[in-house]
MARZA-517260 format. One record per residue (C-alpha): residue in one letter; x, y, z. Coordinates in steps of 0.05 Angstrom, whole numbers, plus 5000, padded with zeros to 4 digits. Layout:
+---------+------+-------+------+
: residuo : east : north :   up :
+---------+------+-------+------+
:       A :    X :     Y :    Z :
...
+---------+------+-------+------+
This chain:
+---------+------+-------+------+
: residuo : east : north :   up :
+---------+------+-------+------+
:       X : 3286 :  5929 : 3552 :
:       X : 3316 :  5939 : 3476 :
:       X : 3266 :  5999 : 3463 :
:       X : 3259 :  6064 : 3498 :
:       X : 3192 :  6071 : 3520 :
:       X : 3210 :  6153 : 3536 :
:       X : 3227 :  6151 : 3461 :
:       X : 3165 :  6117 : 3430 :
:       X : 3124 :  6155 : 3478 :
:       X : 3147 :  6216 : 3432 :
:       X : 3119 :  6181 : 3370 :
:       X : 3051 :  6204 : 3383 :
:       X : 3047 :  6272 : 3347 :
:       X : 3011 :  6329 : 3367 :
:       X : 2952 :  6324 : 3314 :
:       X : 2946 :  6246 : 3322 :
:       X : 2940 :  6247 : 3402 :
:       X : 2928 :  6169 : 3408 :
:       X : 2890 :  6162 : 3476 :
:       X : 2945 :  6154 : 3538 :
:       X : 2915 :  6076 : 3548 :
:       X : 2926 :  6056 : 3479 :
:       X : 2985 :  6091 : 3469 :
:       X : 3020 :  6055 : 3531 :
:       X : 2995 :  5984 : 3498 :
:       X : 3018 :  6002 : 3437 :
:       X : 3082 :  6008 : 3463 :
:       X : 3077 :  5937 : 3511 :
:       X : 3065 :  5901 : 3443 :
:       X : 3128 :  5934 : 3408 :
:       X : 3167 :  5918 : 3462 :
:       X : 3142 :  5850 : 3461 :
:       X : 3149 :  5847 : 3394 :
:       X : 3215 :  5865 : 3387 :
:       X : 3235 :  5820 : 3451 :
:       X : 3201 :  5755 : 3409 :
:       X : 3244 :  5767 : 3356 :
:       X : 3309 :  5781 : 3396 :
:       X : 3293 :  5713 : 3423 :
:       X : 3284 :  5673 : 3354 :
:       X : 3329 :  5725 : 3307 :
:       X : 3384 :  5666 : 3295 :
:       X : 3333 :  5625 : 3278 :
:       X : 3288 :  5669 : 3230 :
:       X : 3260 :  5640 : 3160 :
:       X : 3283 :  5671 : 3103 :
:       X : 3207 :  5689 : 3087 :
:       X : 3199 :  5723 : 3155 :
:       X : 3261 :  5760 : 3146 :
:       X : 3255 :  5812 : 3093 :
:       X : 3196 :  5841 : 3132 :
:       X : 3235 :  5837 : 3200 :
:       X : 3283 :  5877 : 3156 :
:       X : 3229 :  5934 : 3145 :
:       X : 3208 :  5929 : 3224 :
:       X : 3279 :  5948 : 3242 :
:       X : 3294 :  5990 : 3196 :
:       X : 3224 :  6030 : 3218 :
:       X : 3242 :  6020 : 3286 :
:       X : 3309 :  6030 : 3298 :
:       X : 3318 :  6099 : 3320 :
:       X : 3273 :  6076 : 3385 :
:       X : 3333 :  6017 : 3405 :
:       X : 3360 :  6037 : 3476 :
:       X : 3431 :  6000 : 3435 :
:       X : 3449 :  6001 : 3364 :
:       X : 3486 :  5941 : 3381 :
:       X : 3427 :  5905 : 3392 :
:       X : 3397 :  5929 : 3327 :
:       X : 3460 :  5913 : 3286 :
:       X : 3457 :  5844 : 3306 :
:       X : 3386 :  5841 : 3296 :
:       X : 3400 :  5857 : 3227 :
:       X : 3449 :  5818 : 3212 :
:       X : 3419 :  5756 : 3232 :
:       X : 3355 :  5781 : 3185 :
:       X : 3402 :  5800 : 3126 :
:       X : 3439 :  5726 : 3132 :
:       X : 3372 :  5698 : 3133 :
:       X : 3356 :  5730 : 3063 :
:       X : 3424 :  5717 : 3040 :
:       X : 3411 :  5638 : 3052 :
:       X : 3343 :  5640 : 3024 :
:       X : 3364 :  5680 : 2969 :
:       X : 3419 :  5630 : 2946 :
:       X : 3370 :  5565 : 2955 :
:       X : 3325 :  5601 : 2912 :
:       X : 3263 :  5614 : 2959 :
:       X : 3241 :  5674 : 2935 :
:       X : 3197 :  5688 : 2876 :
:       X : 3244 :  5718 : 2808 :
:       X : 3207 :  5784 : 2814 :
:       X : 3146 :  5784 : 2860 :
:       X : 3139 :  5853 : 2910 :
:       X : 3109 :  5811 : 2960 :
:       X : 3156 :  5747 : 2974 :
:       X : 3196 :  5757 : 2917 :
:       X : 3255 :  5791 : 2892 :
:       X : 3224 :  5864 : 2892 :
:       X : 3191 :  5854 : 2965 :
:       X : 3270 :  5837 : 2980 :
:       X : 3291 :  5906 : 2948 :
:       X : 3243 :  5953 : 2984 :
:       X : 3270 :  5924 : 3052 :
:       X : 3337 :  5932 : 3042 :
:       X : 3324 :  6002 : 3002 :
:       X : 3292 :  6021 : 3067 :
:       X : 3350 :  5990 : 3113 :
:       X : 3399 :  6036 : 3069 :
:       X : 3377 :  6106 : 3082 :
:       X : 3393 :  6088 : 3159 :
:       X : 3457 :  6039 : 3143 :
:       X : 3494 :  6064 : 3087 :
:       X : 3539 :  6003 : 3091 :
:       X : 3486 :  5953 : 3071 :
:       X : 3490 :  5988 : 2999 :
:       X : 3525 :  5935 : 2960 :
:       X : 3480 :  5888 : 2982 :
:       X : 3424 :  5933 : 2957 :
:       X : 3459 :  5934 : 2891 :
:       X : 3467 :  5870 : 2890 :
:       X : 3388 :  5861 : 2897 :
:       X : 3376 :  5906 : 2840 :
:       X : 3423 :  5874 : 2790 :
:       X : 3385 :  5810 : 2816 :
:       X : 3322 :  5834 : 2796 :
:       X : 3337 :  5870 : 2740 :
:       X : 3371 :  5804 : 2712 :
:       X : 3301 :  5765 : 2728 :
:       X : 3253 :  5816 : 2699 :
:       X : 3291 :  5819 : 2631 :
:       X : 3291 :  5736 : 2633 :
:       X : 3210 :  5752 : 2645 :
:       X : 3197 :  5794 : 2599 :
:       X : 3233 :  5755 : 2541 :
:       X : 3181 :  5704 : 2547 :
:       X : 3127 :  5765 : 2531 :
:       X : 3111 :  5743 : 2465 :
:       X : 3111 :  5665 : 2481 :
:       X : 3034 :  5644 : 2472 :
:       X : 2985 :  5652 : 2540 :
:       X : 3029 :  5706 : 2574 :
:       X : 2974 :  5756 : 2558 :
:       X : 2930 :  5711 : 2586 :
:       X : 2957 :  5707 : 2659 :
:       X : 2946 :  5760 : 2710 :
:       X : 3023 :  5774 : 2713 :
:       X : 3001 :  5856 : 2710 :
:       X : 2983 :  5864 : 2775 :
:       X : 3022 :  5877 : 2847 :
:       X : 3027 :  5820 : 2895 :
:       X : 3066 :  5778 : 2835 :
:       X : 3064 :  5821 : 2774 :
:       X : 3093 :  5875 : 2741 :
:       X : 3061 :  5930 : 2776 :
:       X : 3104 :  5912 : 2842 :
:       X : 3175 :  5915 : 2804 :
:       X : 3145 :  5977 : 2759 :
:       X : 3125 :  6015 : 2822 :
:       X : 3203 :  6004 : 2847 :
:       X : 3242 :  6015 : 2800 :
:       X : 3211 :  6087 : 2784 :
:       X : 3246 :  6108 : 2847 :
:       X : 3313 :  6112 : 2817 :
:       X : 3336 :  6166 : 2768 :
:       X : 3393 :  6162 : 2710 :
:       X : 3407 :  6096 : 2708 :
:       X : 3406 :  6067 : 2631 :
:       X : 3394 :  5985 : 2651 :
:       X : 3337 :  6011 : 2691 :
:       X : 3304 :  6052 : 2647 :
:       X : 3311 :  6004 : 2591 :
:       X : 3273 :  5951 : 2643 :
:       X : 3222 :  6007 : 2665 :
:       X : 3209 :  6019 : 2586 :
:       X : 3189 :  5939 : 2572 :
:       X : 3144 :  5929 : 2621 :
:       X : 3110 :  5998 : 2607 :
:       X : 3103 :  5962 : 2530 :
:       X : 3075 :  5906 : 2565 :
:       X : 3025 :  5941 : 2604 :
:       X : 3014 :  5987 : 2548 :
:       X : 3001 :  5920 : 2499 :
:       X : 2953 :  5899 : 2560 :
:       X : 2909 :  5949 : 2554 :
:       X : 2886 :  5933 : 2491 :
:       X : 2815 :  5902 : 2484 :
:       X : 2806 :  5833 : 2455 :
:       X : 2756 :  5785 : 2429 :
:       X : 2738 :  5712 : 2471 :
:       X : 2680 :  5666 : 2450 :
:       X : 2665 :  5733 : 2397 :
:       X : 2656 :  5785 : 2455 :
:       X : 2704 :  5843 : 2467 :
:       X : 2741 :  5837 : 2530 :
:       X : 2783 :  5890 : 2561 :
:       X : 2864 :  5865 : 2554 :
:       X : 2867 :  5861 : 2634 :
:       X : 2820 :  5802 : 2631 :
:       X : 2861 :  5736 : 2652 :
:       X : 2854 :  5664 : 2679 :
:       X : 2863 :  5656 : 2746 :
:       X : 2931 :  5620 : 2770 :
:       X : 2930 :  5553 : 2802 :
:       X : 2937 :  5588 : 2874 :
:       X : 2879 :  5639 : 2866 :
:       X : 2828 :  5584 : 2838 :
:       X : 2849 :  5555 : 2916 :
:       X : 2802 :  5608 : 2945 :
:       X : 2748 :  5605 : 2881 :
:       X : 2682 :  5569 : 2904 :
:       X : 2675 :  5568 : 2829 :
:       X : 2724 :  5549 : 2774 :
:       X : 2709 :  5604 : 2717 :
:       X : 2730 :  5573 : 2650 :
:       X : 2732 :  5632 : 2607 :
:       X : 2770 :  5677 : 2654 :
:       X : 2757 :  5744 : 2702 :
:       X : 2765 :  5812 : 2701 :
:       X : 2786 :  5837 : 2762 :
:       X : 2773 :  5911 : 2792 :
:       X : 2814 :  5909 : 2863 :
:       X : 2884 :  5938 : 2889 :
:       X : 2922 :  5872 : 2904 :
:       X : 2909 :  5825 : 2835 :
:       X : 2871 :  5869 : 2792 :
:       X : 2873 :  5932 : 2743 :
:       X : 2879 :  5989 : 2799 :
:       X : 2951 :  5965 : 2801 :
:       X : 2978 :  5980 : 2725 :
:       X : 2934 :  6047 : 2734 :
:       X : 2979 :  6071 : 2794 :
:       X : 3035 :  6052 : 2760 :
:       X : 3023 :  6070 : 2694 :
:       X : 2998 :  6144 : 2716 :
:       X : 3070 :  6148 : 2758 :
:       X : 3113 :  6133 : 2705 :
:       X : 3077 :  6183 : 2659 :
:       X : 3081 :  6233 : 2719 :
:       X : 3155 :  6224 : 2715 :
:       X : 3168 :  6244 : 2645 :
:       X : 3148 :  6169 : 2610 :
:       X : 3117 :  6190 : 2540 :
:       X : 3108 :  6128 : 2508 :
:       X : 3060 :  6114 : 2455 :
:       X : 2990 :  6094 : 2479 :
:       X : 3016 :  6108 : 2551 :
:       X : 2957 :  6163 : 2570 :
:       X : 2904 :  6129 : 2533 :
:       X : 2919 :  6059 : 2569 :
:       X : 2915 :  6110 : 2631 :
:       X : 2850 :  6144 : 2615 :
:       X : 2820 :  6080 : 2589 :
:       X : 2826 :  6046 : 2652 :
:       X : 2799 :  6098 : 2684 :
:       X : 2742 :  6100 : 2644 :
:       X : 2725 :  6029 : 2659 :
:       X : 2731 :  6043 : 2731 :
:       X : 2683 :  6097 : 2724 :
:       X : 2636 :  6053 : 2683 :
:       X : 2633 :  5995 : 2728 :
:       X : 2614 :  6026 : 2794 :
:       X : 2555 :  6027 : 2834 :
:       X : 2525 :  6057 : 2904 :
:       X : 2496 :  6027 : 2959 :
:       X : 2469 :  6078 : 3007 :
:       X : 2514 :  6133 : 2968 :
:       X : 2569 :  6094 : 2971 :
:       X : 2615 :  6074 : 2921 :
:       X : 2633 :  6012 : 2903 :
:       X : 2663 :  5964 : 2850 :
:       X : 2657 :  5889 : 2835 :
:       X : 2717 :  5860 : 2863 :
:       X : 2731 :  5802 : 2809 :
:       X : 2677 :  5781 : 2753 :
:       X : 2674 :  5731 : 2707 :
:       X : 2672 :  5740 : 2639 :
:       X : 2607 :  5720 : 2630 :
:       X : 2585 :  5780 : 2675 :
:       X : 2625 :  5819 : 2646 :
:       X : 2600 :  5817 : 2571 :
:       X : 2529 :  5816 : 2606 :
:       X : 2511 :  5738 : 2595 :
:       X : 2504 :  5734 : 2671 :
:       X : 2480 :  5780 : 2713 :
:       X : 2535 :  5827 : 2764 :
:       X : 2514 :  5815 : 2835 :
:       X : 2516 :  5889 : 2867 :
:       X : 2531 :  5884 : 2934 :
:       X : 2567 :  5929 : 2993 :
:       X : 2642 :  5895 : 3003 :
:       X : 2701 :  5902 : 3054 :
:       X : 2733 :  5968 : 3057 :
:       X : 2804 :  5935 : 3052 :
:       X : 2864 :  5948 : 3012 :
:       X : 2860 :  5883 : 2981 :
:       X : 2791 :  5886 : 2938 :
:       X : 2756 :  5947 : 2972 :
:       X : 2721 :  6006 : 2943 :
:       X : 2774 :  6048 : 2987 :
:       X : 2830 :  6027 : 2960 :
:       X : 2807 :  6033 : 2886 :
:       X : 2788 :  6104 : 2900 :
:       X : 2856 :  6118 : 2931 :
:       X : 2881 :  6083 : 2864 :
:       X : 2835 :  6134 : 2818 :
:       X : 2858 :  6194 : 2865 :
:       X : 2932 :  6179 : 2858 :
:       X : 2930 :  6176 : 2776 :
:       X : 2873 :  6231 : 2779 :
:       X : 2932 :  6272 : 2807 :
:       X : 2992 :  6243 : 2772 :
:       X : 2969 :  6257 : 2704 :
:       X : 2929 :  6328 : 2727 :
:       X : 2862 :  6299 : 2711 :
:       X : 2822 :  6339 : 2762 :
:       X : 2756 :  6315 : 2745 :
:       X : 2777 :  6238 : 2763 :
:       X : 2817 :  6276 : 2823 :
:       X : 2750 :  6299 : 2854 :
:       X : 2714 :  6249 : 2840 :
:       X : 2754 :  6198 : 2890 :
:       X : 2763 :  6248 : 2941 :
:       X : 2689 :  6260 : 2933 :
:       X : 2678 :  6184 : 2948 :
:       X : 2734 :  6177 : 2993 :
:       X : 2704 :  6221 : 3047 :
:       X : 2643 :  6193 : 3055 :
:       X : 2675 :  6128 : 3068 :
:       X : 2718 :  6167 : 3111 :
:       X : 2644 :  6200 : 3145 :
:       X : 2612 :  6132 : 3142 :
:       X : 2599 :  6088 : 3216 :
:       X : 2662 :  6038 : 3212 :
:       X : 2612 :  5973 : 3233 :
:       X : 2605 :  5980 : 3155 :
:       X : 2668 :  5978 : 3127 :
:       X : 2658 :  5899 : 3149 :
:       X : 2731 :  5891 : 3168 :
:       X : 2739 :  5833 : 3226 :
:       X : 2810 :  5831 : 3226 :
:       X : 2869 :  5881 : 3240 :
:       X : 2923 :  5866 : 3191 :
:       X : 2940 :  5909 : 3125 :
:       X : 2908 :  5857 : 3080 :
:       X : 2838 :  5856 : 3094 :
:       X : 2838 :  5893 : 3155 :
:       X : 2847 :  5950 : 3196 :
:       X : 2908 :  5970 : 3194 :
:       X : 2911 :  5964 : 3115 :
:       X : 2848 :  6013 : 3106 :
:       X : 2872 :  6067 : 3156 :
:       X : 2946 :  6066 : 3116 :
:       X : 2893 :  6090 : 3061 :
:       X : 2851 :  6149 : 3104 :
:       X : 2928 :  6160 : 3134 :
:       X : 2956 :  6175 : 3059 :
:       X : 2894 :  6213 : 3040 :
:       X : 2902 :  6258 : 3104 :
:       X : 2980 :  6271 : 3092 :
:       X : 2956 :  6296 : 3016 :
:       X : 2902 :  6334 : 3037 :
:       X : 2905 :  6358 : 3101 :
:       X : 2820 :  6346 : 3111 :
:       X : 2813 :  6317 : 3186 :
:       X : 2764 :  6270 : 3174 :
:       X : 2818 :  6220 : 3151 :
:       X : 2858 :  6237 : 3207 :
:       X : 2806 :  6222 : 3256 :
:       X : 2773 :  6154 : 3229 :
:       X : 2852 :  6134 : 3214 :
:       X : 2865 :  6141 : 3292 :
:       X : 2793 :  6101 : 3303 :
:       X : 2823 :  6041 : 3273 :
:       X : 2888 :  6042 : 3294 :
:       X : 2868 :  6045 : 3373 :
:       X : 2842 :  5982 : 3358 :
:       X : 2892 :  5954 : 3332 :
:       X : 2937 :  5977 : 3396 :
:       X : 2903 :  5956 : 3440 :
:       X : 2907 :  5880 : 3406 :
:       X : 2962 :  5839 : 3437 :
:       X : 3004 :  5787 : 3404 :
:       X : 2965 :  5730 : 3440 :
:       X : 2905 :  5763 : 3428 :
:       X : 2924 :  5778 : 3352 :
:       X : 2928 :  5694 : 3337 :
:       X : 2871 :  5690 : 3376 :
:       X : 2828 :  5724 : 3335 :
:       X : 2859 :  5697 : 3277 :
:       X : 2845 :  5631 : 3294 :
:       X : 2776 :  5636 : 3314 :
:       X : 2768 :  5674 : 3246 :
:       X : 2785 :  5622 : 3207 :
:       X : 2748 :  5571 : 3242 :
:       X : 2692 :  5617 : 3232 :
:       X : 2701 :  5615 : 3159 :
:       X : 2731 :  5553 : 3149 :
:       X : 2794 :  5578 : 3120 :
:       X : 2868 :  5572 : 3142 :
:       X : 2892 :  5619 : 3177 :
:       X : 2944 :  5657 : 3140 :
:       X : 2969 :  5698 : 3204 :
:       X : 3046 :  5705 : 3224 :
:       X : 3086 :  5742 : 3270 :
:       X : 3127 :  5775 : 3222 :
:       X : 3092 :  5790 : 3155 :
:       X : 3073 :  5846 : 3140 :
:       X : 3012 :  5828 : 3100 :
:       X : 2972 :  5780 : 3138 :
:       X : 3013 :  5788 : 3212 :
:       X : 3026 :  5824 : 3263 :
:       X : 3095 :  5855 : 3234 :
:       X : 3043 :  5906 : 3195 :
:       X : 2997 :  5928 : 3250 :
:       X : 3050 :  5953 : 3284 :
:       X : 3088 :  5989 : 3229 :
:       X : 3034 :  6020 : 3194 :
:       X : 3004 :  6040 : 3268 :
:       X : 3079 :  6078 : 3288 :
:       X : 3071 :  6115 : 3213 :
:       X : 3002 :  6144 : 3228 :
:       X : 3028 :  6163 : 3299 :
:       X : 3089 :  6199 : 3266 :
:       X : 3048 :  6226 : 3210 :
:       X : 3087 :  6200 : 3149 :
:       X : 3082 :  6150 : 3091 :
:       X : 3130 :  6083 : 3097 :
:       X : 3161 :  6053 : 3044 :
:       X : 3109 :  5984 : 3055 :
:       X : 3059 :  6042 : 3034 :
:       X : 3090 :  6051 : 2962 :
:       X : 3092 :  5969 : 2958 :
:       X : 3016 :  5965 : 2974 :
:       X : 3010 :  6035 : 2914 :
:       X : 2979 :  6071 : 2963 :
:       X : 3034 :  6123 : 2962 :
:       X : 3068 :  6141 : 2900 :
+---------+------+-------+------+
C-alpha cells in the first residue's frame, strides 16, 4: 500500500465530518489512484504530468515511503522536462501552458526545497515568453482576441506572478500586462455601436463547441474565458499596492457591467454566460435562462469573482451583494445547480472548491454543509465508475469526452484534490489557478 490509510483517515476534520462510508471510499480511490499511477509513472505524458506534480505534492505527507514519492516525482518532473524542451506546452497558458507548469512546481517547492532551481528556471521561462507576448500588444487584432482571460490569457500568468514580492523583472512583467488589461477595458465602437473593450472573436478552438459562428464577436461574462478573470486579477494587484492609472476605474467598471447584466430566476442570480454582439447592443434579444452552477460559466463562480474584488479593493456594497447571492445558491436544492458531472470544470467538485473558499472566508456553515453534499458524491465515485459516467455523458450529448485520469480540469486528478482540501479545511494552490482564492 504507498498511502497510509491511518493517516488519511485523519484528514477528515472535526467541522467537515465526511460520513464513515464515504470517507473509507474516498480513501479506496486515492489509494487506487496513486497505485495507477505508480504503475504507468515511467511512462506519463508530459500533459498528464504537471498535474500529477500537484497530486503529489498535495498528497505526499500521506506516503507510507518518501522513497516512493521521490521517484514518483522524478519520473513526473522528467516528463515535464522532455515536454518542455519539444515545446509541448503553450508559451504562457495557466492551464497546459507555461504558468500551469509554474504553479505545480511552486507547489512541489514548499515540500522539496531542492526542486528550486528548476522552479527558477520555470519563471525565467515564462517571464521570457510573456515579454515576447506582450511585444506583439500593439500589432493590429491583438485587442481583438480573448487573450485577457485565464485558461490561456493573461489573467492566469497575472494571477501568478502577484505571488512574489521584490523582484524588478517581475514587476516590470506584472506592470505590462496590467497596461494591457487596463487598455482592455476601454469601450469601443463596431458596426457604430459601443462595445465594452473585453468584447473579442472567438479563437479557432472555442468556435469547435459554437452551434453558431458569431461574425461580429462575443462578450463573455463567465470565470474560465471571460471578464470575471481580469476583475480578480485586476482587484489583487490593486490590493497589493498596484496604483496605476485607470487601474480602479477598469475595476469598478467591470463591476458595474456585472451588476448591469444580471438577472433572477426564482431569486436567483444569474448572468449570460457568452453573448453575441448583437445581443449585446440590443439588436437581438438576450435569452434569460437558469445555467450550471460551475466554475466554468456559472452564476457561482461570477459571484465568488465579485466577492473576491468586492473585498480586495474594500468595496463593501459589491462585497454584500455576492455574499447576499452566494448563500442562497448555497440554501438552494442542489438538483438545480444542473451539474451531471464531478470534475472541477463543470462539475461538482469545481462548485464546492467555490462554497469551500466562501466558508474558509466567512466562517457561515451553510457553505460548509452543501460543500460536504457534493463532495460525498464525488467519493463515493470510483475510477471505473468516473469514465463511466463520462462516457455515457458524452454520448448523451454527443460530445467527446474530455475526461482523463490525471487532469485536473476535466479528470479525475481534481476530484480528488479538491475533495482532500475541503476535508482538511484549506485552500490549494489549483484554487488560486481557477481565481477562486486570491
Amino acid at each position: 500500500m504507498l498511502l497510509s490509510i491511518d493517516k488519511l483517515k485523519l484528514a477528515n476534520s472535526n467541522k467537515v465530518r465526511l460520513s464513515e462510508a464515504s470517507l473509507e471510499e474516498f480513501i479506496r480511490n486515492t489509494c487506487d489512484y496513486f497505485e495507477n499511477l505508480n504503475l504507468d509513472s515511467e511512462k506519463i505524458n508530459p500533459y498528464d504530468a504537471v498535474d500529477v506534480v500537484s497530486a503529489l505534492a498535495a498528497f505526499q505527507e500521506y506516503f507510507e515511503s518518501i522513497a516512493v514519492w521521490e521517484r514518483l516525482a522524478l519520473n513526473a518532473l522528467n516528463a515535464l522536462q522532455n515536454g518542455i524542451k519539444r515545446s509541448l506546452f503553450d508559451k504562457i497558458a495557466s492551464f497546459s501552458g507555461i504558468t500551469h507548469i509554474a504553479f505545480a512546481i511552486n507547489d512541489l517547492a514548499f515540500i522539496a526545497p531542492k526542486v528550486a532551481p528548476f522552479l527558477n528556471g520555470i519563471n525565467e521561462l515564462l517571464l521570457k515568453n510573456l515579454t515576447a507576448y506582450l511585444s506583439i500588444s500593439k500589432v493590429d487584432g491583438f485587442y481583438s482576441e480573448g487573450n485577457f482571460e485565464v485558461i490561456k490569457g493573461l489573467s492566469g500568468p497575472l494571477s501568478y506572478l502577484l505571488t512574489f514580492n521584490n523582484n524588478a523583472h517581475i514587476e516590470d512583467v506584472v506592470d505590462q500586462i496590467i497596461d494591457v488589461l487596463v487598455k482592455r477595458s476601454c469601450d469601443i465602437s463596431i458596426l457604430n455601436h459601443k462595445v465594452l473593450g473585453w468584447h473579442y472573436y472567438p479563437s479557432a478552438i472555442e468556435k469547435e463547441f459554437m452551434t453558431e459562428i458569431p461574425e461580429n464577436g462575443v462578450v463573455n461574462y463567465g470565470l474560465s474565458h471571460g471578464m470575471a478573470g481580469p476583475l480578480v486579477v485586476l482587484s489583487m494587484a490593486y490590493n497589493k499596492g498596484v496604483r496605476k492609472e485607470g487601474l480602479i476605474e477598469a475595476i469598478k467598471k467591470l463591476i458595474s457591467e456585472y451588476m448591469e447584466a444580471h438577472y433572477y430566476i426564482n431569486d436567483i442570480a444569474y448572468w449570460p454566460s457568452r453573448i453575441t454582439f448583437e445581443q449585446y447592443v440590443g439588436l437581438e434579444s438576450r435569452y434569460k435562462s437558469q445555467t450550471q452552477m460551475s466554475w466554468c460559466y456559472g452564476s457561482i463562480a461570477i459571484l465568488r469573482s465579485l466577492y473576491i474584488s468586492g473585498v480586495l479593493i474594500s468595496d463593501n456594497k459589491t462585497e454584500q451583494f455576492a455574499l447576499k447571492e452566494l448563500l442562497k445558491i448555497a440554501e438552494m436544492n442542489l438538483s438545480d445547480y444542473m451539474l451531471n458531472q464531478i470534475i472541477v470544470c463543470h462539475g461538482l467538485a469545481g462548485t464546492a472548491a467555490i462554497v469551500n473558499a466562501m466558508y474558509l472566508d466567512t466562517g457561515i456553515r451553510q457553505f460548509l454543509d452543501r460543500a460536504v453534499e457534493m463532495i460525498e458524491i464525488c467519493a463515493k465515485t470510483n475510477i471505473k465508475q468516473f469514465f463511466e459516467d463520462e462516457n455515457r455523458f458524452a454520448l448523451e450529448y454527443n460530445v467527446t469526452s474530455r475526461a482523463r485520469l490525471h487532469n485536473h480540469l476535466e479528470g479525475y486528478n481534481g476530484v480528488l484534490q479538491t475533495t482532500l482540501s475541503i476535508l482538511k479545511g484549506i485552500y490549494t494552490r489549483n484554487d488560486k489557478r481557477l481565481l477562486i482564492v486570491t
